[in-house]
C-alpha positions in Angstrom: 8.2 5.2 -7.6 4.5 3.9 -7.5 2.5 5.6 -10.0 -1.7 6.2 -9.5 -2.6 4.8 -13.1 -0.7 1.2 -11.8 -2.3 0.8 -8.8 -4.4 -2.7 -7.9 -7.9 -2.4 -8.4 -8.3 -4.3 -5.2 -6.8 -0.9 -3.1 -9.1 0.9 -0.9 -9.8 4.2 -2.4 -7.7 7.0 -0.7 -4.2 8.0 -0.8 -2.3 5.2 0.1 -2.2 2.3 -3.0 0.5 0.0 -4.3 1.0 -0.9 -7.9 1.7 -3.4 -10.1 5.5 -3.4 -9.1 5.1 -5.0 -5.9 7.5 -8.1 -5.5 5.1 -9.7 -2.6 8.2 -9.4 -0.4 5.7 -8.8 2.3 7.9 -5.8 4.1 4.3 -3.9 4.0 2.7 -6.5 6.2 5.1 -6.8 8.4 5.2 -2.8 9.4 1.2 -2.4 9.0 -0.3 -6.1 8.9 -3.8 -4.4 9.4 -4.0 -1.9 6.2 -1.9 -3.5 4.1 -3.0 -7.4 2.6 -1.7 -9.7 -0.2 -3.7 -10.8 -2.8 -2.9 -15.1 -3.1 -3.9 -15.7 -6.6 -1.6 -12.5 -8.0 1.1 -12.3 -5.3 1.3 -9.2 -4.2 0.4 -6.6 -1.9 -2.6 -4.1 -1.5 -3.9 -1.6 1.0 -7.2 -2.9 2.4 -7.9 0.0 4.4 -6.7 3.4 4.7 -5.0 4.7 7.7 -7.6 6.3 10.9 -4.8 8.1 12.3 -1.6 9.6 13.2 -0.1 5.8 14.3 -1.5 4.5 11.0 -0.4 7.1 9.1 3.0 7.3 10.4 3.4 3.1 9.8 2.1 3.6 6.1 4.7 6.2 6.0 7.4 3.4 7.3 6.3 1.2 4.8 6.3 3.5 1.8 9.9 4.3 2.7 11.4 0.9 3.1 9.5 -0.7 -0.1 12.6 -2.1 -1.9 10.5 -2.0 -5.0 9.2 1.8 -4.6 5.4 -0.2 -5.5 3.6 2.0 -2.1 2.3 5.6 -3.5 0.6 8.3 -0.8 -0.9 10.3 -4.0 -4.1 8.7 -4.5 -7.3 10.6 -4.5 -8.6 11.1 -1.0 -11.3 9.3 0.4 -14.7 10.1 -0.6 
């Protein structure tokens, strides 16, 4: 289970983050290649934008789900 305090600095503030257990297995950017990015020098993944709507949401959702290493969270602070 992802947890707020791990999350990558380089996620875009909202609720959606991943943390430092990603295993770049790149599942995330496969389901939602436009919100979710890998970091090259670190290998792994972040969310570079949050979700606009329903679709996005519901493909964040898909992601979070099917992350073998449970690194996706939904509980970050909301958008400012």
């Amino acid at each position: 289970m992802a947890e707020r305090q791990n999350r990558w600095p380089q996620n875009a503030p909202g609720a959606y983050y991943v943390d430092d257990n990603c295993i770049d297995c790149d599942l995330c950017r496969e389901i939602a290649s436009d919100i979710f990015k890998r970091e090259d020098s670190g290998g792994y993944s972040y969310v570079l934008r949050q979700p606009e709507n329903e679709a996005e949401r519901q493909l964040c959702r898909e992601a979070l789900e099917s992350c073998p290493a449970g690194a996706i969270g939904a509980d970050g602070a909301p958008a400012a």
